[in-house]
Each structure stands twice: as C-alpha cells, then as structure tokens.
N, CA, C and O of each residue as an XYZ file, in Angstrom:
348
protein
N     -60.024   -132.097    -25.224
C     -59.820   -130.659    -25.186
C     -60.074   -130.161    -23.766
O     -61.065   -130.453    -23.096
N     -58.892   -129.243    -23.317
C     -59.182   -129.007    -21.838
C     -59.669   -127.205    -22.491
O     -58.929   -126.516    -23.193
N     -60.939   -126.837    -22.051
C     -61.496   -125.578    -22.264
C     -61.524   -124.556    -21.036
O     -61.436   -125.198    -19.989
N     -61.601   -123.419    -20.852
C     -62.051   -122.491    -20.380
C     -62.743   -121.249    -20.697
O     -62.213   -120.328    -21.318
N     -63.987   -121.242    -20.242
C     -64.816   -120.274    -21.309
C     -65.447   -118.533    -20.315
O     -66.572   -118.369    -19.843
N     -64.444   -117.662    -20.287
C     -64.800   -116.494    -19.716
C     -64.668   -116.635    -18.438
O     -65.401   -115.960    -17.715
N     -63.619   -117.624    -17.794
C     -63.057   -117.677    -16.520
C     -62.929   -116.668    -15.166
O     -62.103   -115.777    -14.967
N     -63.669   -116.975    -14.594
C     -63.228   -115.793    -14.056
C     -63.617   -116.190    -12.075
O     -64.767   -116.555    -11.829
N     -62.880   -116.104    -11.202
C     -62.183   -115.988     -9.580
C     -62.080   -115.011     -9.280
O     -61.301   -114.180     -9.744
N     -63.329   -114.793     -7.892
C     -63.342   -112.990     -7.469
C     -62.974   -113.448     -6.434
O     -63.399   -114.569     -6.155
N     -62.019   -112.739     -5.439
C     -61.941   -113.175     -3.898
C     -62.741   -111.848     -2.841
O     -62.359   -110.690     -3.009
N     -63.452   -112.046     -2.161
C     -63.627   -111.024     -1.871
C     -63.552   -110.866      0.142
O     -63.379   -111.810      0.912
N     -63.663   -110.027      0.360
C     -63.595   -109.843      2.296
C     -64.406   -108.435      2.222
O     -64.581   -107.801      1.182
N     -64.846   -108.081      3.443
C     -65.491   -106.556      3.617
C     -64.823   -105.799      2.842
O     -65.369   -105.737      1.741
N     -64.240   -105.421      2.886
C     -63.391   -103.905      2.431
C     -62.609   -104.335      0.862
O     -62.079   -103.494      0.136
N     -62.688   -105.965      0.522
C     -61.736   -105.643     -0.949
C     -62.334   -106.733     -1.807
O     -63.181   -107.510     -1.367
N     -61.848   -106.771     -3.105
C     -62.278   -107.604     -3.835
C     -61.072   -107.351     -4.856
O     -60.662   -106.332     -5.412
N     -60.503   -109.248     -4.887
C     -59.270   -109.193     -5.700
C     -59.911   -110.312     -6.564
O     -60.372   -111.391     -6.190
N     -59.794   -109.585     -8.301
C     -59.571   -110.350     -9.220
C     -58.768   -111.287     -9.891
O     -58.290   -110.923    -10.965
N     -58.469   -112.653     -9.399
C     -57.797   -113.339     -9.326
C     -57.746   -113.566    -10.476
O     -56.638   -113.271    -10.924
N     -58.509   -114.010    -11.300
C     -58.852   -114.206    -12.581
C     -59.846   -113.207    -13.369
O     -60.651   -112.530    -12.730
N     -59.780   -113.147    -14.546
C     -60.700   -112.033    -14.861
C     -61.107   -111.745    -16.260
O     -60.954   -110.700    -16.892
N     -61.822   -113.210    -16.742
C     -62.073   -112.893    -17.749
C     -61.840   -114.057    -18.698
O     -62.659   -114.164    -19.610
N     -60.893   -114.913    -18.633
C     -60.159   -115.300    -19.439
C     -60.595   -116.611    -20.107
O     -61.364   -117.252    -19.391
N     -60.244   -117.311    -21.560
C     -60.871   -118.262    -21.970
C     -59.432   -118.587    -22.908
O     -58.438   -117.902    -23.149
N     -59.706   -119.505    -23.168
C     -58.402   -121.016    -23.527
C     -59.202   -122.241    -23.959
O     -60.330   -122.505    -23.543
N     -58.575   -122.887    -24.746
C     -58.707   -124.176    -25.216
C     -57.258   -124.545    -25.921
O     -56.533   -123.964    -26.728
N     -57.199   -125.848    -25.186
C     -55.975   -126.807    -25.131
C     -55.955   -128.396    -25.806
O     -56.125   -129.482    -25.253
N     -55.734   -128.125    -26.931
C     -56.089   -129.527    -27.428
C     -55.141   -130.236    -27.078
O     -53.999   -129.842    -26.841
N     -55.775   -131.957    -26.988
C     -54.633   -132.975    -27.213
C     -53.348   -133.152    -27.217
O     -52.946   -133.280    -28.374
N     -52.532   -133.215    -26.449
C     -51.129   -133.115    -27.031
C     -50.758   -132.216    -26.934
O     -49.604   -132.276    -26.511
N     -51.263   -130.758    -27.181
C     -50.717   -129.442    -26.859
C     -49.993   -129.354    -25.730
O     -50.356   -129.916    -24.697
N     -48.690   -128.504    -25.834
C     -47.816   -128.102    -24.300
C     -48.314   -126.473    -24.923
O     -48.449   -126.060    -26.075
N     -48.510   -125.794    -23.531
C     -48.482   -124.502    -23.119
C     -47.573   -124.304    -22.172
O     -46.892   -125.248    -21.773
N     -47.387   -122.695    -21.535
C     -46.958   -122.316    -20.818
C     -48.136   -121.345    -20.458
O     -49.184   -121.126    -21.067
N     -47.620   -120.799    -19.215
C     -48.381   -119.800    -18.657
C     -46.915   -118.837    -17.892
O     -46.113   -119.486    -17.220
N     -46.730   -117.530    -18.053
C     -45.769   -116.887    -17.662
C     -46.732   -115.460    -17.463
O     -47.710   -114.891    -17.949
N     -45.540   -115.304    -16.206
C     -46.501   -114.358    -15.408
C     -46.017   -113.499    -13.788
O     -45.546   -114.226    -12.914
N     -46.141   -112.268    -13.550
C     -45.495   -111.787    -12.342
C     -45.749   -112.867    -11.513
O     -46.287   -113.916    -11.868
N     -45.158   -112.460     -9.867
C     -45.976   -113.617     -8.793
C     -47.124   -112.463     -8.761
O     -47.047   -111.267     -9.042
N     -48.188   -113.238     -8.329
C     -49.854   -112.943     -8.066
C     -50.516   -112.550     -9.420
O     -51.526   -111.858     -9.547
N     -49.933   -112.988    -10.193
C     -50.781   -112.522    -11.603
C     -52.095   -113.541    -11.870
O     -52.940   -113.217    -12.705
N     -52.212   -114.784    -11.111
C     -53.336   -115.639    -11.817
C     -53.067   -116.807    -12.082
O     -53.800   -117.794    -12.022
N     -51.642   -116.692    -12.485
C     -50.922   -118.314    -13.539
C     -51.730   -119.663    -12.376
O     -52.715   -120.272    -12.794
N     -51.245   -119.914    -11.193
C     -51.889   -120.639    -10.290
C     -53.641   -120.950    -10.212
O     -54.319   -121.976    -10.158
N     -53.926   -119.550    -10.239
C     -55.462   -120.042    -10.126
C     -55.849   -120.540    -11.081
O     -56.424   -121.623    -10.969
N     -55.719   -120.080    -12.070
C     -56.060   -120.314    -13.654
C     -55.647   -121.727    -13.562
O     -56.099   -122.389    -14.496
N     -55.093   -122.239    -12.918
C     -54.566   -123.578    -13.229
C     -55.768   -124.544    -12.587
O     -56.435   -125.429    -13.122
N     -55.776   -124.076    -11.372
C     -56.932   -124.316    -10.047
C     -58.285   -124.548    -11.352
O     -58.827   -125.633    -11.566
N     -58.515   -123.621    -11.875
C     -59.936   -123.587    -12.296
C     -60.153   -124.400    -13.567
O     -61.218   -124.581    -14.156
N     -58.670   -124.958    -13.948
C     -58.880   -125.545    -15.341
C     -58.393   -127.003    -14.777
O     -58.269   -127.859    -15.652
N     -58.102   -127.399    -13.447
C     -58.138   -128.215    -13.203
C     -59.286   -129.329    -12.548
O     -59.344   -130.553    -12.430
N     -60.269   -128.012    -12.154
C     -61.496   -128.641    -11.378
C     -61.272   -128.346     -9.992
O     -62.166   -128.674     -9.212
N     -60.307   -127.822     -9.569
C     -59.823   -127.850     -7.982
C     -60.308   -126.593     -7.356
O     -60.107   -126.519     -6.144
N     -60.810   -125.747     -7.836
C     -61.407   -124.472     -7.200
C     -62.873   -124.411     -8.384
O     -62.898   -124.889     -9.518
N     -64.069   -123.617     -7.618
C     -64.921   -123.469     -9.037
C     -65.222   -121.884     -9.082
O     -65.507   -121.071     -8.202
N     -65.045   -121.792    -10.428
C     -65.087   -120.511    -10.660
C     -66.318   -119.711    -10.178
O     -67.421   -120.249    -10.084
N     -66.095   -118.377     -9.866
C     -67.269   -117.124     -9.631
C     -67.931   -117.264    -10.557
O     -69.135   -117.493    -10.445
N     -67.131   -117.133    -12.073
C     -67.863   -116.585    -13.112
C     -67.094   -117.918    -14.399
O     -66.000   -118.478    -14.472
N     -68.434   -117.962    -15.268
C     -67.448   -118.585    -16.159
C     -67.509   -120.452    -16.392
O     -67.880   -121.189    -15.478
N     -67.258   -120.755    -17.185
C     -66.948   -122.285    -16.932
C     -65.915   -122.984    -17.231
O     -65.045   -122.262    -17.718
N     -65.502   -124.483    -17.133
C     -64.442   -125.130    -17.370
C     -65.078   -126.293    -17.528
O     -66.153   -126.685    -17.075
N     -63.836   -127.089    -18.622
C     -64.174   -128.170    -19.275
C     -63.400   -129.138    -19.616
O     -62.311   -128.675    -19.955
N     -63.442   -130.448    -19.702
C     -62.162   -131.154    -20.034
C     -63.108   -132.695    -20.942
O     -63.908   -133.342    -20.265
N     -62.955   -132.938    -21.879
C     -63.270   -133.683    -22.580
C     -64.735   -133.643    -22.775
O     -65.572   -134.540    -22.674
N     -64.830   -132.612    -23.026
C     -66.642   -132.422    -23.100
C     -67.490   -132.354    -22.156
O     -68.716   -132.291    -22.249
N     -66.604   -132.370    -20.898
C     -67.124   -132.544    -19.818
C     -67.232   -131.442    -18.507
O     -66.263   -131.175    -17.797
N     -68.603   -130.852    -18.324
C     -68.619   -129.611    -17.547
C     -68.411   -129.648    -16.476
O     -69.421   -130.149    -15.983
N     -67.361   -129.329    -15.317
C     -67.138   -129.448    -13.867
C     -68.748   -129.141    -13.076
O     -69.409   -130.062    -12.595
N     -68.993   -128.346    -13.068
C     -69.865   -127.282    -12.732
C     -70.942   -128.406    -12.925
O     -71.792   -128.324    -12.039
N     -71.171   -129.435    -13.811
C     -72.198   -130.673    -14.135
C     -72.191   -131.737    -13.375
O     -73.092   -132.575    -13.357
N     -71.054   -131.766    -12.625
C     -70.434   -132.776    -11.375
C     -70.974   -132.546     -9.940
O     -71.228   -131.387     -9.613
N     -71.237   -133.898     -8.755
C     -71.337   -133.460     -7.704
C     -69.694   -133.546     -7.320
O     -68.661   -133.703     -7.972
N     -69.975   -133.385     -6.130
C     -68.758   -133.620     -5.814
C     -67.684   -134.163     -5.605
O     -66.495   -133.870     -5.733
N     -68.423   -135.223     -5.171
C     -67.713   -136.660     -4.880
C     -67.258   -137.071     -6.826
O     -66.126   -137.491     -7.065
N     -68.191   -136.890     -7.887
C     -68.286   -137.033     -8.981
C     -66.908   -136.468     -9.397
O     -66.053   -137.242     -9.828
N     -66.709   -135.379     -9.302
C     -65.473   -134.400     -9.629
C     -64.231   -134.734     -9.184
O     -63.248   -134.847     -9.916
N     -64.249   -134.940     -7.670
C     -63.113   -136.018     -6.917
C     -62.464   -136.918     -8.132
O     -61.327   -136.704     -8.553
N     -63.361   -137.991     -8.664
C     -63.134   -139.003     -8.775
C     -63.047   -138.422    -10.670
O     -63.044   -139.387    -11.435
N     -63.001   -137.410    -11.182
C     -62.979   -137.000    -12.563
C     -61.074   -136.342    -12.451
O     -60.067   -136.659    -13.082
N     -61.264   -135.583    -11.604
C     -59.658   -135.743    -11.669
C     -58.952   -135.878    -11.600
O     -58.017   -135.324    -12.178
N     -58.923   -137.385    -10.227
C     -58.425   -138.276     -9.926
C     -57.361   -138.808    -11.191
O     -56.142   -138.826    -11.359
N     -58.620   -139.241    -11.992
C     -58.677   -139.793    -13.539
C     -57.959   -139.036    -14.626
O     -57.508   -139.609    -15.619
N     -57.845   -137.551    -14.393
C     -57.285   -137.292    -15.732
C     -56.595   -135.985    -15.387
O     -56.253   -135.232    -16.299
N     -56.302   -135.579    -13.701
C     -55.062   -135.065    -14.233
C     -54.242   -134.869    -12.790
O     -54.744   -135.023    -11.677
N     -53.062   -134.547    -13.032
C     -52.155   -134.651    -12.002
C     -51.259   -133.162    -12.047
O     -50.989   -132.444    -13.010
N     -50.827   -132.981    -10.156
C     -50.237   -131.585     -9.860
C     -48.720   -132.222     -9.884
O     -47.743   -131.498     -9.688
C-alpha cells in the first residue's frame, strides 16, 4: 500500500508562501492504477514527489509498504526507492 496521510508542501520566501500541497491523504493499494488530473501548478507533480520519497513533506507523512520515509536516513531512502519505484 502506497499511503499518504494529511500531506502537505509549503514553499515559502520573505514575502510569500505557496501551498503546493495542502492537506491531502490517499491510499493506493496493490495493483491499483490512478490518475491524478489537474490545472498546470495545481500539485499533481509534487504530490507525486512526496508519495514517492523524493521531496519530504512540511506537514504530514508518507508511506509505502508499511514503511515510513520520514523513518529513513538518507542514504536509507536512496536505496528504498531505488527498490520500489521508478519516474
């Protein structure tokens, strides 16, 4: 099961703060195909980023076989999605 639980990517600079993500939670079992559809800059990308392990979320966690990113060093994580998933 690839999870996401209250997801959420703040970007921020002096003067702004863009909610890249904001909120959001998913679970993807086995075998499941999804889509994600969406303006350009709506999220579809990051959301992908954060359920892939490749960015770590502000807020929120992600998960993929029971397994918490956020529980990983780094080098650990490298080598976790090396293993199980591809862009």
């Amino acid at each position: 099961m690839l999870s996401g639980h209250d997801l959420q990517l703040v970007y921020r600079d002096a003067a702004h703060e863009v909610r890249a993500v904001d909120g959001v939670s998913i679970d993807v079992a086995e075998g499941e195909f999804i889509g994600l559809l969406g303006p350009s800059g709506s999220g579809k990308s990051s959301l992908l980023y954060l359920l892939a392990g490749l960015k770590a979320p502000t807020g929120g966690s992600a998960s993929f076989a029971g397994q918490t990113y956020a529980a990983l060093s780094r080098d650990a994580l490298a080598g976790f999605r090396r293993s199980n998933f591809g862009f």
